[in-house]
C-alpha positions as CSV (number, residue, x, y, z in Angstrom):
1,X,13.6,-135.7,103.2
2,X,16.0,-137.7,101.0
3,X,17.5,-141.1,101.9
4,X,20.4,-142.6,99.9
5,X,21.4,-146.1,100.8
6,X,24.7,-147.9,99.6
7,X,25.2,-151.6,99.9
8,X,23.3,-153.7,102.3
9,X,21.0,-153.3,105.0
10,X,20.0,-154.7,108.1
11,X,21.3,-158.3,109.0
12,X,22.8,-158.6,105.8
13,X,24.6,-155.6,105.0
14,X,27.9,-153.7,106.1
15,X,27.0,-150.0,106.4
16,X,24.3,-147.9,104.5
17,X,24.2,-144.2,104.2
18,X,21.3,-142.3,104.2
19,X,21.5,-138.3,103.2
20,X,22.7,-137.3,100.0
21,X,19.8,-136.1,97.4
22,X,18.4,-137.4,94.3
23,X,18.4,-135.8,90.7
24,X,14.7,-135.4,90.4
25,X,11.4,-134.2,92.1
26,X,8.2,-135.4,90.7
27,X,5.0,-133.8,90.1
28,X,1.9,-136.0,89.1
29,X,-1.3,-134.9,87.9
30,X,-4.7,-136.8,87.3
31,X,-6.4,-136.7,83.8
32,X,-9.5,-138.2,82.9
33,X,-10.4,-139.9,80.1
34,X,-13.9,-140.7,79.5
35,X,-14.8,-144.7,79.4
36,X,-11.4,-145.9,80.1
37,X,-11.5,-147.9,83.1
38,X,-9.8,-149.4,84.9
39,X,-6.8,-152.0,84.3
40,X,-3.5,-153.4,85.6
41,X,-1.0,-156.1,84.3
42,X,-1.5,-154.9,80.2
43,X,0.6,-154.9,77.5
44,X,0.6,-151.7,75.1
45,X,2.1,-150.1,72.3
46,X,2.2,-146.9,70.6
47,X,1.7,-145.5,67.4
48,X,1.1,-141.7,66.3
49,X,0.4,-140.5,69.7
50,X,-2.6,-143.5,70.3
51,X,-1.5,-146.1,73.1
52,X,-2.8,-149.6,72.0
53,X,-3.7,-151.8,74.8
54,X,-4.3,-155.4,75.8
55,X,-4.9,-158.0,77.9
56,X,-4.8,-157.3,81.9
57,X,-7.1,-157.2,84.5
58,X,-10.6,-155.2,85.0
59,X,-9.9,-155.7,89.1
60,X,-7.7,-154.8,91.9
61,X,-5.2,-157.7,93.1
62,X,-6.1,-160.9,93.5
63,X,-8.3,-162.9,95.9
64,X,-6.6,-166.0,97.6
65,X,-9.8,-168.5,97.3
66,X,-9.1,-170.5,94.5
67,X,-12.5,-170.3,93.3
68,X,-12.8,-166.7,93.0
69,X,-9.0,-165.4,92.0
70,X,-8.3,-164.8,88.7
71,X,-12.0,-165.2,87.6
72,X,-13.0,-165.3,84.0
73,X,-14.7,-161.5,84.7
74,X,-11.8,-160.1,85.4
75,X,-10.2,-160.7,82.0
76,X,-9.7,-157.8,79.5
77,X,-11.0,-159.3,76.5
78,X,-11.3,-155.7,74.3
79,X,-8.3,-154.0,72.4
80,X,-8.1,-150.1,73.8
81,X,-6.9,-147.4,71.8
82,X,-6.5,-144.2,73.9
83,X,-6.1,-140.8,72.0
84,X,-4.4,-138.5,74.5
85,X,-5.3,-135.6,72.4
86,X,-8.8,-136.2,71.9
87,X,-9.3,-137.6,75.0
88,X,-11.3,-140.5,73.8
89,X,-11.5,-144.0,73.8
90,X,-12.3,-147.0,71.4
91,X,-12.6,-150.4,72.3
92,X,-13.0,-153.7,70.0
93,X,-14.1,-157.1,71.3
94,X,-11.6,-159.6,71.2
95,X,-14.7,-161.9,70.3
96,X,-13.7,-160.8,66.4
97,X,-11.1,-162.9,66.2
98,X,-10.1,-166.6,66.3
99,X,-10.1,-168.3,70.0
100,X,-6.2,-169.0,68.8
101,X,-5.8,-165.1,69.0
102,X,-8.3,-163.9,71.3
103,X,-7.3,-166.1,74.4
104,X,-4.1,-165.4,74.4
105,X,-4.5,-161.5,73.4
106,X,-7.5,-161.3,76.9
107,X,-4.4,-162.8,79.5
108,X,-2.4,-161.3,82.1
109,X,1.2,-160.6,82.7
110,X,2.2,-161.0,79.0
111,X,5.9,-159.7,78.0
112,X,5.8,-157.6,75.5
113,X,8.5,-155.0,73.2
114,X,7.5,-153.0,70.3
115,X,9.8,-152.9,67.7
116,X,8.8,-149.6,65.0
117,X,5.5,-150.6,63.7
118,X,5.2,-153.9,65.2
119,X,4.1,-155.0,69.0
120,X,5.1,-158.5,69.4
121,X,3.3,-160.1,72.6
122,X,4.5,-163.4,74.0
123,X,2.4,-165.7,76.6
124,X,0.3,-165.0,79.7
125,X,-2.0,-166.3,81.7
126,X,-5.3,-166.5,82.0
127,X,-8.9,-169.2,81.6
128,X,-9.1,-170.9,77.9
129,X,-12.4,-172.1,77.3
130,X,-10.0,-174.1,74.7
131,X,-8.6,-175.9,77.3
132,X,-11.2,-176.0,80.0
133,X,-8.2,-174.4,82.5
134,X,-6.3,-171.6,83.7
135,X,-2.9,-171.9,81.4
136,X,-0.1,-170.4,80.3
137,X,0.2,-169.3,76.7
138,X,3.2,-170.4,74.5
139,X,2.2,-168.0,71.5
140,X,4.2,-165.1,70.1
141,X,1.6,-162.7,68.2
142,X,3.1,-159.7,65.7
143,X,0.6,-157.0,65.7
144,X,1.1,-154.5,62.9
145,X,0.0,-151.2,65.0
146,X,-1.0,-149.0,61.9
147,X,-2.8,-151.7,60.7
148,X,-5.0,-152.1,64.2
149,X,-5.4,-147.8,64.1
150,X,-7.1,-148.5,60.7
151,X,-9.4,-151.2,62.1
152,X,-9.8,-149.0,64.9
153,X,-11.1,-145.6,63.5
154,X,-12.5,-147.1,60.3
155,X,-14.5,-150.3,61.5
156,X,-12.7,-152.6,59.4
157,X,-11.9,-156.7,60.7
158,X,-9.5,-157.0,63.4
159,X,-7.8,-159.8,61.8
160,X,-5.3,-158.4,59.3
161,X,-3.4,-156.9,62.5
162,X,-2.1,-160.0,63.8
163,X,0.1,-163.3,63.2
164,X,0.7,-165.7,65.4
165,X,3.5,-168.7,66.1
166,X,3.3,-171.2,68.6
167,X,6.4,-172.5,70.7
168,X,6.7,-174.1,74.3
169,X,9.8,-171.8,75.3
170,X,7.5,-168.7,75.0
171,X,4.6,-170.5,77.5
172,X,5.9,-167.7,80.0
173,X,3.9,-165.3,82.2
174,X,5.1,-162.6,85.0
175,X,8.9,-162.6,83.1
176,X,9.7,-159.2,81.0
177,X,11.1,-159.3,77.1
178,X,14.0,-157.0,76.3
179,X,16.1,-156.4,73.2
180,X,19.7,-156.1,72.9
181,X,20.7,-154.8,69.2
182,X,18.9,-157.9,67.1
183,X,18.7,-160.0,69.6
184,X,15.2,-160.4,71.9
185,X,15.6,-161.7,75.7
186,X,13.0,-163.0,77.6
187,X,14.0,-162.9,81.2
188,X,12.6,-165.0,84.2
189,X,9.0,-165.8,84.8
190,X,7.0,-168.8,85.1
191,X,4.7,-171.4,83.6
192,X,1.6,-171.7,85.8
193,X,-1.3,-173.7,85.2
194,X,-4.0,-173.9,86.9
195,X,-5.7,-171.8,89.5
196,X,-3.9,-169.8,92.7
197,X,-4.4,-171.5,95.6
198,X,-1.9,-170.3,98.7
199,X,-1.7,-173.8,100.1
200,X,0.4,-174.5,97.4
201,X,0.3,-177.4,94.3
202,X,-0.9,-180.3,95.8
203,X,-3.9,-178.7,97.8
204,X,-7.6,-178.1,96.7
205,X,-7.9,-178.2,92.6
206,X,-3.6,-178.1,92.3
207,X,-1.8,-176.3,89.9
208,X,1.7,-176.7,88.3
209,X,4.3,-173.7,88.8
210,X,7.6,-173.9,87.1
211,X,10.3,-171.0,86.9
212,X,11.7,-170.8,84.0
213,X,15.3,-170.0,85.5
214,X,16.2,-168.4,82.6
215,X,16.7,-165.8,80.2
216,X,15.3,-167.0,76.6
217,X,16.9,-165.5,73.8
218,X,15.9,-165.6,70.1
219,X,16.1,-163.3,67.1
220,X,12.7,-162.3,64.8
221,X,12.9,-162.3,60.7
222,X,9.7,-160.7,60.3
223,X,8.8,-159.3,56.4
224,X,5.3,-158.4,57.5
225,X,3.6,-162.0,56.4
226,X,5.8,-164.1,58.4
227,X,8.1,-165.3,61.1
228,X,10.8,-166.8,62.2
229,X,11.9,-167.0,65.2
230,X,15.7,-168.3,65.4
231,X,16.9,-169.3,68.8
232,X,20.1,-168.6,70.9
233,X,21.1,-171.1,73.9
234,X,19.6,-169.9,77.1
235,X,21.3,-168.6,79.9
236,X,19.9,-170.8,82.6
237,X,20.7,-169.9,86.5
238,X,18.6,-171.1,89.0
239,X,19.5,-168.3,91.7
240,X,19.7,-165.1,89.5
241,X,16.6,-165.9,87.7
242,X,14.1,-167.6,89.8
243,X,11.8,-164.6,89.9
244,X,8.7,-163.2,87.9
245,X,6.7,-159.6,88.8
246,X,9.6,-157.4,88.8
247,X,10.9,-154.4,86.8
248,X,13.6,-154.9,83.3
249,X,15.0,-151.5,82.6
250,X,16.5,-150.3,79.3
251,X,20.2,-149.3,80.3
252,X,23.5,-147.3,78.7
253,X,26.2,-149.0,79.7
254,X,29.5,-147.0,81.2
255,X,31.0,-147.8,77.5
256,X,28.3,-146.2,75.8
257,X,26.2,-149.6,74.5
258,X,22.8,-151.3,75.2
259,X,22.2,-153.1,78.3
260,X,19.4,-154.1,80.7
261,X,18.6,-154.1,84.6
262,X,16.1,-156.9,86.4
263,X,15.6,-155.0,89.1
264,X,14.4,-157.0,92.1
265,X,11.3,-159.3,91.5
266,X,9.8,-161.9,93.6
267,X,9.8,-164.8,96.0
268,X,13.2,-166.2,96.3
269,X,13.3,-169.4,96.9
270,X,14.1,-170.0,100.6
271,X,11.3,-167.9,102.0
272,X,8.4,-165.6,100.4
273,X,10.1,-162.2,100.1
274,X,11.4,-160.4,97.7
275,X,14.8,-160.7,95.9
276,X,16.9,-157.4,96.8
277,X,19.8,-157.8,94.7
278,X,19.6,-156.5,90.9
279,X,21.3,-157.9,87.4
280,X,23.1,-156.1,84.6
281,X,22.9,-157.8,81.3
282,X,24.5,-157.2,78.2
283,X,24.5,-158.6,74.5
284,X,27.2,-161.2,75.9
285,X,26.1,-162.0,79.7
286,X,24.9,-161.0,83.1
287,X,26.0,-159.8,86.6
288,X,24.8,-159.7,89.5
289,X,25.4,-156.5,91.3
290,X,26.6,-158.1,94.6
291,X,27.3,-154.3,96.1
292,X,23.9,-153.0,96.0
293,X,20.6,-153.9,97.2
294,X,16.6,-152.3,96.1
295,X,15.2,-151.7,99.2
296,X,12.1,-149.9,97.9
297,X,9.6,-150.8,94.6
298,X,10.5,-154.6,94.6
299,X,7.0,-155.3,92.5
300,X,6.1,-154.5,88.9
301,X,5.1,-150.8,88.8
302,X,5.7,-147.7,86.6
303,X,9.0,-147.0,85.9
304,X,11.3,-145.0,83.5
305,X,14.9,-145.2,82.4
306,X,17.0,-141.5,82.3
307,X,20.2,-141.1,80.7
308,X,22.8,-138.5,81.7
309,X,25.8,-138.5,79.2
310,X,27.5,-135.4,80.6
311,X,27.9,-137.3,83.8
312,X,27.8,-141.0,82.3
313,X,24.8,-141.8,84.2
314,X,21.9,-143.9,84.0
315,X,18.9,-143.4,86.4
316,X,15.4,-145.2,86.6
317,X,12.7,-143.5,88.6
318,X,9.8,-146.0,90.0
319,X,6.7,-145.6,91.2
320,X,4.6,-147.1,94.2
321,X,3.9,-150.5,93.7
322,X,4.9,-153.5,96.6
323,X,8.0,-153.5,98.4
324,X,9.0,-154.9,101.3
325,X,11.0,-151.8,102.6
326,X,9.1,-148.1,103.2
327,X,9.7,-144.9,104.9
328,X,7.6,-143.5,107.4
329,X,8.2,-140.5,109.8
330,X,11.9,-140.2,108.6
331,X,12.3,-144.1,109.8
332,X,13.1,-146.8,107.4
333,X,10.4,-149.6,108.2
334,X,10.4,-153.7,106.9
335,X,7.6,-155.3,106.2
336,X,7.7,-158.9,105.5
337,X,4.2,-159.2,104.9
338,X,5.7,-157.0,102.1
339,X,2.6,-154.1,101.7
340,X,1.8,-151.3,99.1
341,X,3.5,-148.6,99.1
342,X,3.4,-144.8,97.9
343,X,7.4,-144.6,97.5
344,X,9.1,-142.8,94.4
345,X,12.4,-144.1,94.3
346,X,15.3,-143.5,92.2
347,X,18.2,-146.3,91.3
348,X,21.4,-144.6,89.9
349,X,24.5,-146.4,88.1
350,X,27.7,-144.0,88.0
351,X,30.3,-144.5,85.4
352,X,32.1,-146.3,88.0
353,X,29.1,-148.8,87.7
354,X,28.3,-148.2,91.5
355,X,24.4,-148.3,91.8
356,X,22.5,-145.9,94.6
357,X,19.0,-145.9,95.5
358,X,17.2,-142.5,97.0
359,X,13.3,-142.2,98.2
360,X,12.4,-138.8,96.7
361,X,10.4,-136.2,98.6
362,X,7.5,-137.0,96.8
363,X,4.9,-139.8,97.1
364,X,2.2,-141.1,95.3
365,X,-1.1,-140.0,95.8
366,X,-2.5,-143.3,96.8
367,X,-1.6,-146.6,97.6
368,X,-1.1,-147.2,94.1
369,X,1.6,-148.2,91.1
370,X,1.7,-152.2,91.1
371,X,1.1,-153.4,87.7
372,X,0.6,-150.0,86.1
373,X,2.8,-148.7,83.1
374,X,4.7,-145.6,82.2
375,X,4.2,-144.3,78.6
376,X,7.1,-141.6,77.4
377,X,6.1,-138.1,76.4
378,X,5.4,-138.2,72.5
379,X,8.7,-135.7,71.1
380,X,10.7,-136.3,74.1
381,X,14.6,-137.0,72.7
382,X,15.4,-140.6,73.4
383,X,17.7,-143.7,72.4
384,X,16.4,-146.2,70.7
385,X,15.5,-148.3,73.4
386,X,13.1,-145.9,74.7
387,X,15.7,-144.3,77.4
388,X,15.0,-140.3,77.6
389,X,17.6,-138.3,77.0
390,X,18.2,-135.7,79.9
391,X,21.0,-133.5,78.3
392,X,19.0,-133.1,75.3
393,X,16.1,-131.2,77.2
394,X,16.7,-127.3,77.6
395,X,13.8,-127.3,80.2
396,X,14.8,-128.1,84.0
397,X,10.9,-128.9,84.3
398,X,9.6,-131.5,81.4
399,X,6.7,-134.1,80.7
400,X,8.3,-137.5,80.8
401,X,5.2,-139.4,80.1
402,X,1.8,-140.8,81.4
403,X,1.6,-143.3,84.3
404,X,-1.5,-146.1,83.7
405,X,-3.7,-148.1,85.5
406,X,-2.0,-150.6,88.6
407,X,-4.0,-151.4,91.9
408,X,-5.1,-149.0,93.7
409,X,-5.4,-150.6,97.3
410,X,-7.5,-148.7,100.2
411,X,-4.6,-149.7,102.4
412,X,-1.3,-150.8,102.5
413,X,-2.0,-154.7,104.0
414,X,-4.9,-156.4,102.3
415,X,-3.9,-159.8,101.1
416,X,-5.1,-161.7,103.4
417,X,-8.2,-159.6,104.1
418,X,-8.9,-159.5,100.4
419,X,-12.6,-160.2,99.7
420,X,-12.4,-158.5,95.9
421,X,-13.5,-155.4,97.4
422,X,-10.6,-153.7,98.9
423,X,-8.5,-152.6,95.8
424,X,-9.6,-152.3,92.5
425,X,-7.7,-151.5,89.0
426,X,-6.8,-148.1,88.5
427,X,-8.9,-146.2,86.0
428,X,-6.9,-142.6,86.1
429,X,-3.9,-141.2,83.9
430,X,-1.3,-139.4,85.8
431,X,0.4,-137.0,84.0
432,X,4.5,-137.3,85.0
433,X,6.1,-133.8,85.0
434,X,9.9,-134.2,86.2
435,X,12.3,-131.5,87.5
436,X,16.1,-132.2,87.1
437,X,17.3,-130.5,90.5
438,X,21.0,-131.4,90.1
439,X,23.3,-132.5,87.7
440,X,24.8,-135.3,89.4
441,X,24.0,-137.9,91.6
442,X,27.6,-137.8,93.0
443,X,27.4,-133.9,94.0
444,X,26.1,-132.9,97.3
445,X,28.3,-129.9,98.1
446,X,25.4,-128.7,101.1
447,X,26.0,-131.9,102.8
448,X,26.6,-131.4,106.4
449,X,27.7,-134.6,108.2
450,X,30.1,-136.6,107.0
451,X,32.9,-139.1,108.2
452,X,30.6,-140.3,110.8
453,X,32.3,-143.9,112.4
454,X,31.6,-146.3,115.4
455,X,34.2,-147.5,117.4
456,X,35.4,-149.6,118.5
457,X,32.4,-151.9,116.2
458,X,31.6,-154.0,117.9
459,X,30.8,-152.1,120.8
460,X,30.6,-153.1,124.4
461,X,28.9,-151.2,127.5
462,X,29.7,-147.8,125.9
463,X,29.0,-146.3,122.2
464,X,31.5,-143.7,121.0
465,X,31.5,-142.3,117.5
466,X,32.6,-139.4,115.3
467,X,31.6,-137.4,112.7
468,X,32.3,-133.9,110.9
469,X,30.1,-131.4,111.1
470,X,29.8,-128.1,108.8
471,X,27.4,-126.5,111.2
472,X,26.8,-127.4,114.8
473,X,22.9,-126.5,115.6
474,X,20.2,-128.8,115.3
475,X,22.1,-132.3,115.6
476,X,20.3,-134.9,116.9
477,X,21.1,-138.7,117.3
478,X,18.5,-141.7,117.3
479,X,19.1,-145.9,117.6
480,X,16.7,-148.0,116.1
481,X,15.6,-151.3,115.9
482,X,15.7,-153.5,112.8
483,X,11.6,-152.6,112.6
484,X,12.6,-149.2,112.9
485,X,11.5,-148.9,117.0
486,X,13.1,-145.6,118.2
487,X,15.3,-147.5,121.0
488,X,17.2,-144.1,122.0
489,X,17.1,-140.3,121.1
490,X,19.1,-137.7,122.2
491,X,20.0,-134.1,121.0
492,X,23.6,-133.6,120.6
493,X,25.8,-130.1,122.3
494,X,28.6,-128.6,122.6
495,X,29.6,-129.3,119.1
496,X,32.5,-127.9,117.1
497,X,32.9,-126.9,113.5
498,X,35.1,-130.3,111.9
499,X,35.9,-133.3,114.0
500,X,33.5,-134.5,117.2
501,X,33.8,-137.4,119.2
502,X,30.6,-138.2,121.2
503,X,30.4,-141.3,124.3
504,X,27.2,-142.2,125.5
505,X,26.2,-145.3,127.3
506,X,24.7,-148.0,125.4
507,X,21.2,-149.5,125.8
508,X,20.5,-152.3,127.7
509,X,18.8,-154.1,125.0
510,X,18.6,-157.4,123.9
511,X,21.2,-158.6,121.4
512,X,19.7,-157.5,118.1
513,X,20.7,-155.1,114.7
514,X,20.5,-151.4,115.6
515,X,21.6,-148.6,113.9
516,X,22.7,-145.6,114.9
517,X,21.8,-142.2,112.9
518,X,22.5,-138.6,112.8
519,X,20.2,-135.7,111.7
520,X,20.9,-132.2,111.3
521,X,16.7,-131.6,110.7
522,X,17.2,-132.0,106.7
523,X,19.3,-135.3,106.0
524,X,20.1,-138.5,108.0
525,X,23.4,-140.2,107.8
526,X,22.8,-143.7,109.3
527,X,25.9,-147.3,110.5
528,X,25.2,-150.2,111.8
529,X,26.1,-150.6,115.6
530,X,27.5,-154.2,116.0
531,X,27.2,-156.2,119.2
């Protein structure tokens, strides 16, 4: 079943809907490569069909003692090259190369962007034996990817791959780096130095966390021996951009140009959940979408932006991950311990530039998704910013691309359980296969409730609503909780084709949110009752 919300939810929102389909069903499939392993948080690049990958973590998410999280065992301190076609896998130590190079190229969370033949890789965090600490990097390295495949199949030195500048405003880690025409944003993030410790700074061994607030933008002259890095004033906002861990999508904007999405992220600042809202930005600013809130994948995970020019769409499909929001049982559940999660979800933005978010039918296979990355189909028609073209694929059934590595968690609440041995980092491929199923988000012409309305809202001793029904069998209606507790359930009779009007006495519960929904056994169409 298919759940479309609009606007905001629970204690915070108006009215949602839930009911009208998505534009894809997804199909995954496992491949094996031999000697891969295991990874999550990477940075990659690709060049001739070979992905280049580095950094990350060899383990599942992190432990909360500060002794053992983020140990120096855990660090990724080889450059992978994966041949899809082959099925093979060669691996170079990082030892090669100058500590200047090597510790910044073996940390975690580092934003990266390729741009043609070049992979440019900016901070991260992770233990310098330089320092004698946990850090954040402030180093942008160019890496020349066809140079790296010759060092890689031939055996030659490592070192003619890579150049390197140093500069304090790149000392980032958990933000994302777009590009906008010639111009490079690094959005959000943090400077953190030190190790984790969940009793905050000034507890045990300390560490120093700043947000950076801010999106970071420069432009690159690169000739292929050096840099230089010319920088643009920030855009500093200390609400927008206070978060690190979430998802930046490439975007077509309604007018036909580049544009970006920060999609969720985390913690906000007055308590430790995740930030619901999203932001659109453009060569010349940002918005936040105030009408529209992510209810599912609010953590890093696997993601991929879809354009539809016929309909002047643009859709990004995500995958598992962390949210704080899942489905279960056809009941929309909160979790503030905010869990791991199997949800697919797609985020639409119409031409209108209304944004809709739908759970699809389909699931992951695990517990799985945080921290992995998507890697496009080689030959699939995109833009230049990587977004797939959907109206230039005949097929209704295509390969989009590979999903990588994450955490893969044996269950869906383990942080404060964690002892190291219940998740681990992904070692499988999945093979994404995606089936276009309609042609537009807006069209639902099989949708059979609609109109449905509460009043008077608030209500009092009795609940009366109405709706319009296409066909009368089946309906039932349910109130639930704010935790998604079924409070009431009842099947529905006597209904007419069009306009009904049903009364029923409310429950004698406690003051609280509840909502009221109505299924006809394939969709759910959902308001808030007010009290």
């Amino acid at each position: 079943m298919r759940y479309y919300f609009i606007g905001l939810l629970i204690s915070i929102f108006s009215s949602f809907l839930l009911g009208q389909s998505g534009n894809f069903s997804v199909l995954l499939k496992p491949v094996q490569i031999e000697n891969l392993g295991g990874l999550q948080s990477f940075a990659h690049g690709e060049y001739e069909g070979k992905w280049f990958i580095f950094g990350g973590r060899l383990d599942g998410l992190h432990q909360r003692q500060p002794f053992a999280t983020f140990d120096i065992a855990g660090h990724n301190n080889q450059v992978i090259m994966v041949d899809l076609k082959s099925k093979s896998t060669s691996k170079r130590s990082l030892a090669e190369l100058a500590a200047s190079l090597a510790e910044p190229l073996s940390s975690t969370n580092i934003q990266f962007y390729q741009e043609g033949e070049y992979l440019y890789l900016i901070g991260g965090y992770g233990y310098s034996n330089t320092e004698a600490d946990h850090t954040t990097y402030s180093t942008l390295t160019a890496v020349h990817l066809p140079t790296l495949a010759d060092a890689m199949s031939l055996g030659t030195p490592l070192k003619d791959a890579f150049r390197q500048v140093k500069d304090d405003r790149f000392q980032v880690t958990g933000g994302y780096l777009g590009k906008i025409d010639d111009t490079y944003f690094l959005v959000g993030g943090q400077k953190f130095i030190g190790r984790y410790n969940p009793m905050g700074p000034d507890h045990g061994p300390g560490f120093i966390q700043e947000y950076t607030n801010a999106v970071r933008r420069f432009k690159i002259t690169d000739d292929g021996q050096s840099m230089t890095i010319d920088w643009l004033d920030p855009w500093i906002d200390e609400n927008a951009f206070h978060r690190r861990d979430y998802n930046l999508g490439a975007r077509v904007t309604a007018d036909g140009h580049d544009g970006l999405t920060l999609f969720s992220g985390v913690f906000r600042k007055d308590q430790d959940l995740p930030f619901l809202d999203c932001i659109n930005i453009t060569k010349d600013g940002y918005a936040v979408q105030e009408n529209f809130n992510q209810l599912f994948n609010h953590y890093h995970c696997a993601h991929v932006p879809l354009h539809d020019s016929i309909n002047n769409e643009m859709h990004t499909l995500f995958f598992g991950g962390i949210a704080q929001y899942y489905l279960k049982n056809e009941v929309l559940f909160k979790d503030d311990n905010v869990p791991f999660v199997k949800t697919i979800a797609q985020v639409s933005q119409s031409a209108d530039g209304s944004m809709k978010e739908v759970a699809l039918d389909d699931v992951m296979p695990d517990y799985l998704g945080a921290s992995a990355e998507f890697f496009i189909a080689e030959g699939l028609p995109t833009y230049k910013n990587k977004i797939i073209e959907l109206n230039q694929i005949a097929q209704d059934s295509f390969l989009a691309g590979y999903i990588y590595g994450g955490i893969q968690s044996s269950n869906s609440n383990i942080f404060f359980v964690n002892t190291g041995e219940e998740s681990q980092a992904s070692p499988v491929i999945y093979e994404v296969h995606i089936r276009k199923s309609m042609t537009s988000s807006s069209a639902d012409e099989s949708q059979n409730i609609s109109d449905l309305n509460i009043f008077p809202n608030p209500v009092g001793q009795t609940l009366t609503f109405s709706f319009n029904a296409r066909k009368t069998q089946g309906i039932r209606m349910f109130i639930h909780d704010a935790a998604g507790n079924l409070i009431m359930k009842k099947e529905l009779e006597n209904l007419q084709i069009g306009s009904n009007t049903i009364s029923t006495p409310m429950p004698q519960v406690s003051k609280n949110t509840l909502i009221l929904s109505i299924s006809d056994g394939v969709k759910i169409y959902a308001k808030k009752i007010m009290q």
